[in-house]
C-alpha positions, -999 to 999 in steps of 0.1 A, spaced: 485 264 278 448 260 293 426 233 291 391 232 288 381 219 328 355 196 341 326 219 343 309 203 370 345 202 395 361 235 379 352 262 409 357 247 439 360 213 457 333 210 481 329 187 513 319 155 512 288 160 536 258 137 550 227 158 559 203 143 579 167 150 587 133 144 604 94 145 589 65 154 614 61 121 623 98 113 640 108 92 612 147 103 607 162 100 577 201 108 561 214 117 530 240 121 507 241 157 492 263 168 463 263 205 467 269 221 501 286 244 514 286 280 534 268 310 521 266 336 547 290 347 573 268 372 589 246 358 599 263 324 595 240 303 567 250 272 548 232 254 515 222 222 510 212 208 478 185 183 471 169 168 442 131 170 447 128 132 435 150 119 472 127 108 499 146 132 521 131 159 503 98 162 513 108 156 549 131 189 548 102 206 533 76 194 559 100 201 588 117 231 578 151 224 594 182 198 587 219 188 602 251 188 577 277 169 589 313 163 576 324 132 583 364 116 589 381 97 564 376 68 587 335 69 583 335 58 541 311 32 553 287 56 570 290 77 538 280 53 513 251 38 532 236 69 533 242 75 497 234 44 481 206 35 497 173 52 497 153 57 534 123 54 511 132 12 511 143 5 544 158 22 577 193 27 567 201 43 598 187 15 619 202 -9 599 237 3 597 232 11 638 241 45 631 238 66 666 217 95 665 208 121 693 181 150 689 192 185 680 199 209 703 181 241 684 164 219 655 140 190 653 166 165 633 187 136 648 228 145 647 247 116 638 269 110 669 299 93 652 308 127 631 335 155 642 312 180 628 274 186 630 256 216 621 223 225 630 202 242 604 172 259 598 156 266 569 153 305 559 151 298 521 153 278 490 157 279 453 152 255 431 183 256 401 178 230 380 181 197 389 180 205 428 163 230 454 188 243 473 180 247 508 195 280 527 204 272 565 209 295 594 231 279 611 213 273 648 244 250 669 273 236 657 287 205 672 326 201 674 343 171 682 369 193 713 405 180 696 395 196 664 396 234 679 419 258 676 431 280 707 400 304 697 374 274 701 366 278 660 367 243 638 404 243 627 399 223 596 439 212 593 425 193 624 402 173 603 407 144 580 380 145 558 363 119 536 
């Protein structure tokens, strides 16, 4: 016998992912996002979505570019600053002392504490609703080495993910 899902959950779980990003001044900024996930293998794109009310927003729009980045099971703090506190109030990310270095490809800090970062930048958006969602090529991907497989691709059995 079926039963009627959650609508919201009922196609697939999707990763529990931080995105960060910069505006044109420098000011660097993370957030929790809801929706995310891959949407082009060729050439490699993922989506982020955002809801056009999140003081993130305008600085992905300004800057054109963002980093996703999956974080361990270990990092539930990291994760719930950035999601329950707005950057439009304080500095999280100062505040929490949360390490970031400059992209390698994009203008956005990469939070140095998670196993995956993936520079982004922005080839399109679509706004569905209740958020735009923001279409990444995917520029660099950071990988923390002991989460590789033999072919130097993100074996994700490797990870323990939030």
């Amino acid at each position: 016998m079926k039963v009627e899902a959650n609508k919201v959950n009922a196609l697939v779980d999707m990763p529990k992912m931080v995105v960060s990003v910069r505006d044109n001044a420098g000011n660097d900024n993370a957030l929790v996002v809801a929706y995310g996930g891959n949407c082009s293998y060729d050439p490699p794109m993922i989506m982020v979505g955002i809801v056009p009310s999140r003081h993130s927003y305008h600085m992905i729009k300004e800057n054109g570019c963002f980093v996703a980045h999956l974080l361990d099971a270990s990092q539930t703090e990291l994760y719930e600053c950035c999601g329950q506190k707005s950057g439009k109030d304080s500095d999280k990310l100062k505040d929490y002392n949360v390490k970031m270095t400059d992209g390698k490809k994009v203008n956005a800090g990469v939070i140095e504490a998670c196993p995956v970062a993936i520079e982004c930048t922005v080839v399109d958006s679509i706004k569905t609703g209740s958020h735009e969602m923001f279409i990444g090529k995917v520029e660099y991907v950071h990988a923390d080495k002991e989460i590789l497989g033999d072919d130097d691709k993100i074996d994700m059995a490797k990870l323990n993910l939030i």
